[in-house]
C-alpha positions in Angstrom: 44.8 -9.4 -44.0 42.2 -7.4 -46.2 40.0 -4.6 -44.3 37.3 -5.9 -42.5 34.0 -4.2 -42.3 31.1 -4.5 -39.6 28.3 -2.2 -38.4 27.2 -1.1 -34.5 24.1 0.2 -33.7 22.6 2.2 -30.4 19.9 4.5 -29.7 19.4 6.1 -33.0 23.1 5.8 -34.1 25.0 3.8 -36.3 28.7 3.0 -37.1 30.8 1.5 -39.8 33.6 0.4 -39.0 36.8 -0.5 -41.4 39.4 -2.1 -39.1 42.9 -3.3 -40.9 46.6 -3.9 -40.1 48.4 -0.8 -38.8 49.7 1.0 -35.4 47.2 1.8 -34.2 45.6 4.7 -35.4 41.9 5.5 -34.8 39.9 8.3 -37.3 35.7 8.7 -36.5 34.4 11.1 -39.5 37.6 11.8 -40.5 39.2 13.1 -37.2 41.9 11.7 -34.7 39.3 10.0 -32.2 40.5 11.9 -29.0 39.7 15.1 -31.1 36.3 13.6 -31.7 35.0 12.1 -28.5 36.8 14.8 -26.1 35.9 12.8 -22.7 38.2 10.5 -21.5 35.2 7.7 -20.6 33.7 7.7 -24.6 37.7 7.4 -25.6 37.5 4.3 -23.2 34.5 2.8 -24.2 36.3 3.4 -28.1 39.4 1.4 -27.2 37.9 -0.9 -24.5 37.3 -4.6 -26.7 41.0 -3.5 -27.7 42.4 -3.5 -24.4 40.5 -6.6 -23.6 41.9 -8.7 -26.1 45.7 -7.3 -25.7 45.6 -5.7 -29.7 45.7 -1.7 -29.4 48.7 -1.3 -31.4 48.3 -3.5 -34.0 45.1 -2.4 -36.4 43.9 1.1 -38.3 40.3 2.0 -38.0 39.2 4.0 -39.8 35.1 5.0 -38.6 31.9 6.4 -40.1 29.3 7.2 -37.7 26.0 9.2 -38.4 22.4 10.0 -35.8 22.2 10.1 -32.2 24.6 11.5 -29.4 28.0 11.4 -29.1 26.9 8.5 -25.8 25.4 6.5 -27.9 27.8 7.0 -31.3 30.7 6.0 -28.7 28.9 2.9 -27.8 27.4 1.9 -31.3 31.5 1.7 -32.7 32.4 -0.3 -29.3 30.0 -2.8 -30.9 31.2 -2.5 -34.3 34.6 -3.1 -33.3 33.5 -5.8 -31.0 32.3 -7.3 -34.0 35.2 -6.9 -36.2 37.6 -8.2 -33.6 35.3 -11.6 -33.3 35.5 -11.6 -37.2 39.4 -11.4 -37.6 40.4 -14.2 -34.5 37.1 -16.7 -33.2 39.3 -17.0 -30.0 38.3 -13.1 -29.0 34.7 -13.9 -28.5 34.8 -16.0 -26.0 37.0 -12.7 -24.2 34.4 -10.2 -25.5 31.2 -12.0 -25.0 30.7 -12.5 -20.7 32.1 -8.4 -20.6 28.5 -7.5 -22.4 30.6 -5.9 -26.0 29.0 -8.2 -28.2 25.3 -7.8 -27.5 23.2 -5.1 -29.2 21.5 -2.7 -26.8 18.0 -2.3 -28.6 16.7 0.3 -25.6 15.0 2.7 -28.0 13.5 6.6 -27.4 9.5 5.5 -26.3 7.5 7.3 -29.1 5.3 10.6 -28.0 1.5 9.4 -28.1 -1.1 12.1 -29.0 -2.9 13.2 -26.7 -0.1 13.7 -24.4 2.6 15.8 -23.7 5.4 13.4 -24.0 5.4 9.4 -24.0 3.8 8.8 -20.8 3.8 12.4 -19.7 -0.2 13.8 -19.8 -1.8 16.7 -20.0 -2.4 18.3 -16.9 -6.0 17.1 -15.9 -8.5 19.7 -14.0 -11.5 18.3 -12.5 -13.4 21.7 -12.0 
């Protein structure tokens, strides 16, 4: 098997994501993942389509991920490796797809307007 590459994106964050044979061994930017995401629920979100389709111990990641939070950097490589699973074996979308890890969360940050104080956030008005 060659390395297979996909992309995740949420909020304003996006991750590569280049997933091959190995033991399982998870890097983000160069760091062990747990050292990376230090909360136990964005280390499950990580490993989540993994433990869904019974593979955690048998492919290397190896992850690039740049903008946003950690929240939504966690959630944009749960998609790419979503996708990369669905890529390598057909038979693992049709595990990932009704648990919601295959579909693109396009909630955005509402832009400021001017005029305002934030997006939907006035000025405060005085009548007198």
């Amino acid at each position: 098997m060659e390395v297979v590459h996909t992309i995740g994106r949420r909020k304003t964050s996006i991750a590569r994501v280049f997933i091959s044979k190995g033991k399982g061994n998870v890097t983000v930017n160069k760091k062990k993942y747990t050292d990376y995401f230090t909360t136990a629920s964005l280390q499950y979100k990580i490993i989540q389509p993994f433990s869904l389709t019974d593979s955690k111990e048998s492919y290397d990641l190896k992850v690039t991920v740049k903008g946003g939070g950690i929240t939504g950097q966690a959630e944009a490589i749960r998609l790419a490796i979503s996708r990369a699973l669905c890529k390598i074996d057909v038979e693992n979308r049709s595990i990932l797809k009704p648990e919601g890890m295959l579909t693109r969360d396009s909630r955005m940050v509402e832009r400021k307007k001017y005029g305002q104080k934030k997006a939907r956030k006035k000025f405060q008005f005085s009548k007198r």
